[in-house]
N, C-alpha and C positions, 0 to 999 in steps of 0.2 A: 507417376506412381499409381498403380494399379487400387481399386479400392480394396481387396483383402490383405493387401499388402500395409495399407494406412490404417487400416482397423487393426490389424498385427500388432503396429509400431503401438500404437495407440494405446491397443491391450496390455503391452508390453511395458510403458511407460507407468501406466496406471499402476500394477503389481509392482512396479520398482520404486514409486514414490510410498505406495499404501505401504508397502515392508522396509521404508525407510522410516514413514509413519510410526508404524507398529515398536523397531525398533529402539527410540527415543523414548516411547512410551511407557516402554518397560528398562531403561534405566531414569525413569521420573525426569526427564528434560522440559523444561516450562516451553506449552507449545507445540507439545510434542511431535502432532500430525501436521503440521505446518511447514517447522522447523526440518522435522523429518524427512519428508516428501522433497523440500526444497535442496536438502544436501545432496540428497539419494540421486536426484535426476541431475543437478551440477556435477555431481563428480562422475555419472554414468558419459558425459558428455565430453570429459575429459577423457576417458576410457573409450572414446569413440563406439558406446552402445549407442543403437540407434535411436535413441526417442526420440519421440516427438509428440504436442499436441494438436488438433486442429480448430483454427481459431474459435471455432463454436463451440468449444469444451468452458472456457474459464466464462462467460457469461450465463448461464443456467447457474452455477453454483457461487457466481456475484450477488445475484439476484436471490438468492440463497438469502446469504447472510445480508443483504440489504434488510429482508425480510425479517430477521431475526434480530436485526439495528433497531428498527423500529418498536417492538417489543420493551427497548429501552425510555421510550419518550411518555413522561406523563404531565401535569400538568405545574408541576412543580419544577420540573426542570427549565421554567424558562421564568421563576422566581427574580433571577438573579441575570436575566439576559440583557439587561443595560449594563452590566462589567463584561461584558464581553465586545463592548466597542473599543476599549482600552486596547484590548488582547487582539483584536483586529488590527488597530492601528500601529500595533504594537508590530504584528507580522508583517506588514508592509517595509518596515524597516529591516525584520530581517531578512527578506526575503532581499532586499537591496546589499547588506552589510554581507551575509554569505554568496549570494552571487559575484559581488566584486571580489571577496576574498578565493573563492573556488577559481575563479577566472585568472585573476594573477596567479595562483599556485598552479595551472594547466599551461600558462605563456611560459612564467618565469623556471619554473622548477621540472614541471612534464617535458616545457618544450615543443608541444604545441602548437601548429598554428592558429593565428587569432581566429578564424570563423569556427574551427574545431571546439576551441579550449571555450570559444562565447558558447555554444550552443551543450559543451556537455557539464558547463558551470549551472546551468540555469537549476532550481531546485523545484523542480512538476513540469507536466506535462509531455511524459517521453517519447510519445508518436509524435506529437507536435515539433518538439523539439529535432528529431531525428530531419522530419518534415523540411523545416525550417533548414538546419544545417546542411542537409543537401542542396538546395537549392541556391544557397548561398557560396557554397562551392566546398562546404567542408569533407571529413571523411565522415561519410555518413556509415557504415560498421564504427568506427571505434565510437562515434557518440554513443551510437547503438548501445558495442559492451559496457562505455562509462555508465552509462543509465541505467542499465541492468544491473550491473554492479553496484551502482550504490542502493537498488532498493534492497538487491541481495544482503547485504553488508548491514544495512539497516534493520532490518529483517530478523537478520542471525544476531544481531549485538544486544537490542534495544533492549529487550528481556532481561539479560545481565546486568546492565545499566541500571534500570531500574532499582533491580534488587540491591545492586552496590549501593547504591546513594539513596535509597529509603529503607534500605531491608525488610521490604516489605515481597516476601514469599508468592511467585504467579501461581497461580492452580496448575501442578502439574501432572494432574489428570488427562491434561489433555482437553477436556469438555468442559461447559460451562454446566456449571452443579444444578442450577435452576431448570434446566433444559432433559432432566436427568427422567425427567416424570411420562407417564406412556400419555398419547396424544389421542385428545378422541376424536369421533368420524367429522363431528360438527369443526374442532377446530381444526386437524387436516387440513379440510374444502377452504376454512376462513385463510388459512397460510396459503395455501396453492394458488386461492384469490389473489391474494396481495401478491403472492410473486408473479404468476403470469397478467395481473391485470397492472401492475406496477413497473414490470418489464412493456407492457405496450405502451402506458403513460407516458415513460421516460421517453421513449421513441418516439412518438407523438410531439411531444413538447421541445425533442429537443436537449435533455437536459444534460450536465457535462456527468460525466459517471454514470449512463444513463441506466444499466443496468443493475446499477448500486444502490441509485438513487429515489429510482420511480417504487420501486420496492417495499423502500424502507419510509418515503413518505407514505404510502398508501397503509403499510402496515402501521406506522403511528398513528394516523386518520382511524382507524378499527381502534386501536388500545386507547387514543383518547375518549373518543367516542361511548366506550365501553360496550362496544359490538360484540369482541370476541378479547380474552386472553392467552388465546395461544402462547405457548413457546416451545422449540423447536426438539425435538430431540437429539442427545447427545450425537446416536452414530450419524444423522443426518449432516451434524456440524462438524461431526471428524471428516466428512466424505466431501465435505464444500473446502475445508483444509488444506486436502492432501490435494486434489484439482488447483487450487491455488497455489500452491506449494509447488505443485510440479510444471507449473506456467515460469514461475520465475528460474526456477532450474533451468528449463528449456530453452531459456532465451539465449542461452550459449553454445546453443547447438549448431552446428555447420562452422563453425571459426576455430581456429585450429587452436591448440591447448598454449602455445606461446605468444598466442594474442591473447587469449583469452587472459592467463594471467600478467599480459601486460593491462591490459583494460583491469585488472582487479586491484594491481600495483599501484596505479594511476587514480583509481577513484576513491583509494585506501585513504590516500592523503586528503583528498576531497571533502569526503565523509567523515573525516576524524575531525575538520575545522567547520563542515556544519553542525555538527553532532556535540564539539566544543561551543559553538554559537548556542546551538539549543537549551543548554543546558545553563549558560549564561543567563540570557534570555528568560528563561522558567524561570530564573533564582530571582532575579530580579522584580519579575512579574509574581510571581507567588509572594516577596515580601509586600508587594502594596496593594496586591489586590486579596490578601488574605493565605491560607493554605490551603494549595491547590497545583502543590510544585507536579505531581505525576499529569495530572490533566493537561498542563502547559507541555511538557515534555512530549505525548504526546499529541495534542495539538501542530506542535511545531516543529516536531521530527520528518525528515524530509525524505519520509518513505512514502509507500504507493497507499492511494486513501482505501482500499479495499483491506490492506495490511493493517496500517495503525489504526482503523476503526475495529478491529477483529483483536487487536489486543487490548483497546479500549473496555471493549465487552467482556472479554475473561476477565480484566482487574473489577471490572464493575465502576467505570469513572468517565461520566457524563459524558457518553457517547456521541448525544445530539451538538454538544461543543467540540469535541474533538472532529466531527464528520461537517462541520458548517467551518471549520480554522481549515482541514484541509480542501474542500473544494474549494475557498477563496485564495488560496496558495497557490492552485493548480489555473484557477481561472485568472491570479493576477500575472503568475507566471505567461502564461499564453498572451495576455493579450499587450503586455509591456515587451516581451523580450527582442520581437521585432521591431518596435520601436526604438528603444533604447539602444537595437543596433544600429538603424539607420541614424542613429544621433550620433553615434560612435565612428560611423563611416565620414558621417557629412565634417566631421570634428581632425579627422584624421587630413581629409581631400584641404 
C-alpha cells in the first residue's frame, strides 16, 4: 500500500471515529469519545469502509493517558495498600475459576477445538495469547476476534453495568471535569516530560504496558514529589479517546462480517460468565474488605488495562489499584497460560 494511500485510510478512519466520538457526545452516552470512536470504526468494518490504523497511532495517545494516570497518585493512595494483597490473591483465583469456566463454554457449548477454546479463554494478554495459540496449532484469527471481542464487549457494557448496580451516574461529558482548566507553558513541558521520558523508561526497562506504564509512573514520581501539578486538558483526553476507541474498532478489519459476528457470538457468552464472575467476586470482596464494590469491578473486569484504567479516571476511583490489579492479571495470565497448558497436555497423553 502506497504511503498516501495509508495516510488516506488513516485520515479517514480518524474523521469516522472522531464523528462517532462527536455523536455520542451529544446524546449524553457515558464515555462518549471512546465509546463512540469504538462503534463508529466496528461497524464501518462491517460496511467494509476501509479503515485502518497504523500500529504507531494507539501508543503516543497510551502514553497520553498513562500520563494523565499518574496525576491520580498521591500519597494517600497507598494508606490502605496492605488490603490490596487480599484483592491480589483474591485475583489469582479468578483469574483460574473464569479461565476454566470460558474454556469449557468454548469446548462444550462453541465447539471449539481444545488449543482454540485454551488460548481464547484465557482473561489478558491478547498478543500473547494469539502468539501462543498459533503455535500450538490453533486458529489463530478467531482467537484473534474472541479477544477483540471481548475487550470490545467489555468496553461498550461496563458503563452501564456500573450504573445498574450502584446508580451511580459516569460524567457524560465525555471529559474528566478536573482536566477542564487551560495548561500553562511550565506544566505542558512537565506533561510532554513525563510522556516522552516515561515512553523511553518503559522501553528501556522493559515494562509490560510499556507505553502505559513508564508514563504514568514518571508522571506520579512529578505529582508525588510536588514537582509539577499538571492535568491534562479536556480536548487532549477526548483525542487520546477517540485513537483508542478507534484501535479496538479496527481490529476487525480484514475478516469478513460472518466471522466477525461469529467471534462476537462466541465471546458474548464468554464475557457474560466473566463479567458474572466479576461481579461476584467485587461483592464478595467489597463485603470484607469494606466499600469499594466499583473499584473491584473495575480492578477485575477483563478488559484491556489502557480501557479500565480510563474509566477508572472519569469515575474518580483509585486508579493506581485498579492499574496495579490489571497489569498483574495480564502478567499472571502470560506467564501461567503456557504452563498450565503443557499440564493439560502432559495430563491428557
Amino acid at each position: 500500500m502506497t504511503t498516501a494511500r495509508s495516510a488516506g485510510r488513516f485520515a479517514l478512519t480518524l474523521a469516522i471515529a472522531a464523528a462517532g466520538g462527536l455523536l455520542m457526545w451529544l446524546v449524553h452516552m457515558p464515555l462518549a469519545w471512546l465509546l463512540g470512536a469504538m462503534l463508529a470504526t466496528a461497524l464501518c468494518t462491517f460496511l467494509h469502509v476501509p479503515v485502518s490504523l497504523p500500529r504507531h497511532a494507539r501508543p503516543p495517545m497510551t502514553a497520553v493517558i498513562g500520563a494523565m494516570l499518574g496525576t491520580s497518585f498521591s500519597p494517600q493512595v497507598f494508606s490502605h495498600a496492605g488490603a490490596w494483597i487480599v484483592s491480589l490473591l483474591g485475583l489469582v483465583v479468578f483469574i483460574a475459576l473464569t479461565g476454566w469456566l470460558a474454556f469449557t463454554y468454548f469446548r462444550r457449548i462453541a465447539g471449539l477445538d481444545p488449543v482454540t477454546a485454551y488460548f481464547s479463554a484465557m482473561p489478558g494478554g491478547l498478543v500473547e495469547m494469539i502468539t501462543l495459540g498459533s503455535e500450538k496449532g490453533g486458529d489463530e484469527r478467531m482467537i484473534a476476534l474472541i479477544h477483540a471481542a471481548r475487550i470490545f464487549l467489555v468496553v461498550l457494557t461496563l458503563p452501564f453495568l456500573i450504573e445498574t448496580f450502584t446508580g451511580l451516574d459516569i460524567d457524560r461529558s465525555g471529559v474528566v471535569s478536573a482536566g477542564t482548566a487551560a495548561v500553562s507553558m511550565d506544566d505542558a513541558a512537565w506533561f510532554l516530560g513525563a510522556v516522552a521520558g516515561g515512553a523511553v523508561l518503559g522501553v528501556l526497562l522493559r515494562l509490560p504496558a510499556r507505553f502505559l506504564l513508564g508514563p504514568m509512573l514518571v508522571s506520579a514520581a512529578l505529582h508525588l514529589a510536588g514537582v509539577t501539578d499538571f492535568e491534562l486538558p479536556a480536548a487532549a483526553l477526548a483525542v487520546a479517546q477517540v485513537v483508542i476507541g478507534a484501535t479496538i474498532g479496527c481490529r476487525f478489519a480484514g475478516a469478513s462480517p460472518r466471522m466477525v459476528l461469529r467471534a462476537m457470538v462466541l465471546s458474548a457468552g464468554a464475557t457474560v460468565l466473566m463479567l458474572l464472575s466479576t461481579l461476584l467476586f467485587s461483592s464478595l470482596l467489597s463485603l470484607a474488605g469494606g466499600d469499594r464494590f466499583i473499584a473491584y469491578v473495575l480492578a477485575y473486569s477483563p478488559g484491556g488495562v489502557a480501557e479500565m484504567s480510563l474509566i477508572a479516571l472519569f469515575l474518580d476511583v483509585e486508579v493506581p489499584f485498579v492499574v496495579v490489579h490489571h497489569l498483574v492479571r495480564v502478567l499472571t495470565v502470560v506467564a501461567g497460560a503456557a504452563a498450565v497448558f503443557r499440564l493439560m497436555r502432559v495430563r491428557e497423553t
